[in-house]
C-alpha positions as CSV (number, residue, x, y, z in Angstrom):
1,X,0.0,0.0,0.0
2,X,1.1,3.9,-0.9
3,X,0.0,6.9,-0.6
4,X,-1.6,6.4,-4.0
5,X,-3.9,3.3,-2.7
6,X,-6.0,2.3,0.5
7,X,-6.9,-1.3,1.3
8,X,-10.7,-2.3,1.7
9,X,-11.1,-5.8,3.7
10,X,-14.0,-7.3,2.9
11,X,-15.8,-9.7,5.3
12,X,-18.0,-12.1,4.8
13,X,-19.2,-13.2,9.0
14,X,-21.5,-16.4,7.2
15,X,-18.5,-17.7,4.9
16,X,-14.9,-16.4,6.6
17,X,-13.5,-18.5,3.7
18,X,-14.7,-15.9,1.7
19,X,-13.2,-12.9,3.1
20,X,-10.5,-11.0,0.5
21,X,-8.9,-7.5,0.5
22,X,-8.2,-5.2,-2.6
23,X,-6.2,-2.0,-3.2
24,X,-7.8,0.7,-4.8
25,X,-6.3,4.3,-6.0
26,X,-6.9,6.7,-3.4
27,X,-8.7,10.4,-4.4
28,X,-11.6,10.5,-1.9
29,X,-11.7,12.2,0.8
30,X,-13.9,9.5,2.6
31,X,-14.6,5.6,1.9
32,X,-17.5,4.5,0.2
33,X,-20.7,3.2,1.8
34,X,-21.1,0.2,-0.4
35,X,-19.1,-1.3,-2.9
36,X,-20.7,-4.2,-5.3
37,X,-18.3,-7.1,-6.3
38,X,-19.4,-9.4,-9.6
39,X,-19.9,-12.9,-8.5
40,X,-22.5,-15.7,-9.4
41,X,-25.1,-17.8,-6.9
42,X,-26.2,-21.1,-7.6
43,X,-24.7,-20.9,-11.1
44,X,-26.6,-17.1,-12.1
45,X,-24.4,-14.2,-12.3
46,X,-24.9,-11.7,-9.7
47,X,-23.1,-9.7,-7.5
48,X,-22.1,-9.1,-3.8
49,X,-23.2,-6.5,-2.1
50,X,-20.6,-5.2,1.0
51,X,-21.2,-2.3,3.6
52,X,-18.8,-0.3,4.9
53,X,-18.5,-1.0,8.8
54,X,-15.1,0.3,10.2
55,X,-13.5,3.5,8.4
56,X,-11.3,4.3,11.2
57,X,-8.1,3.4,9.5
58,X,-9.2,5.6,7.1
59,X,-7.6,7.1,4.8
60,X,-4.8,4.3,4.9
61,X,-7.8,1.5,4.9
62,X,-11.6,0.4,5.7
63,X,-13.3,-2.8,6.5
64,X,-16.5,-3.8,4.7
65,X,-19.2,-6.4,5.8
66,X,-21.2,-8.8,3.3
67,X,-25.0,-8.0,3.2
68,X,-26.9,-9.9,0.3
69,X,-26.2,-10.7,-2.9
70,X,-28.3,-9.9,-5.8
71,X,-29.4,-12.0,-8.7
72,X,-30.4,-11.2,-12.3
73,X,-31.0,-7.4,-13.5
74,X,-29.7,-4.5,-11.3
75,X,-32.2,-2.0,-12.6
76,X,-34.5,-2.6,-9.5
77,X,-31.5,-2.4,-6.6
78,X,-29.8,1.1,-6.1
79,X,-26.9,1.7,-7.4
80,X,-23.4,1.8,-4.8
81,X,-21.5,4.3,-4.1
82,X,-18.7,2.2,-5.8
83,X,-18.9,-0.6,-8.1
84,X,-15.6,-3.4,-7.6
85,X,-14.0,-3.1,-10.6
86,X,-12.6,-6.7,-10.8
87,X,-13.6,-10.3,-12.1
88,X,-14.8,-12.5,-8.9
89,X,-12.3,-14.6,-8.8
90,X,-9.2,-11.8,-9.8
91,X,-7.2,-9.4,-8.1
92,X,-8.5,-10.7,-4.7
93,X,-6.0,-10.8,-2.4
94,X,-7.2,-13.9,0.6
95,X,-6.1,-13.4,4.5
């Protein structure tokens, strides 16, 4: 991590297999309230949705906690603050 990057740590309390960190390039002056990672359930694509829940360390990091996931269209769900801009299974960096 840089001064150019902060680190989100994303939880998942159901599935701790499942949690994964990411860099992203910094510019904000505060974290996002929900980021949206592509991923697939029971075979359909769909995607993650993650809530931030600790932004203390920010700007250097913050830790974001699984919700729900959403399947099919995304028309009828909100839209994030910030959209994960990475295949499922890429870039994710494990514990």
């Amino acid at each position: 991590m840089s001064d150019e990057t902060w680190r989100a740590e994303f939880h998942h309390p159901q599935h701790p297999w499942r949690d994964f960190a990411h860099e992203f390039a910094s510019g904000r002056e505060y974290p996002p309230a929900s980021i949206r990672r592509p991923s697939s359930l029971a075979g359909m694509p769909a995607h993650d949705v993650y809530l931030l829940s600790d932004s203390e360390p920010w700007p250097a990091a913050a830790t974001y906690t699984y919700t729900q996931s959403i399947v099919g269209s995304l028309r009828e769900h909100p839209a994030p603050e910030y959209n994960l801009d990475m295949d499922a299974a890429d870039d994710a960096a494990p514990y």
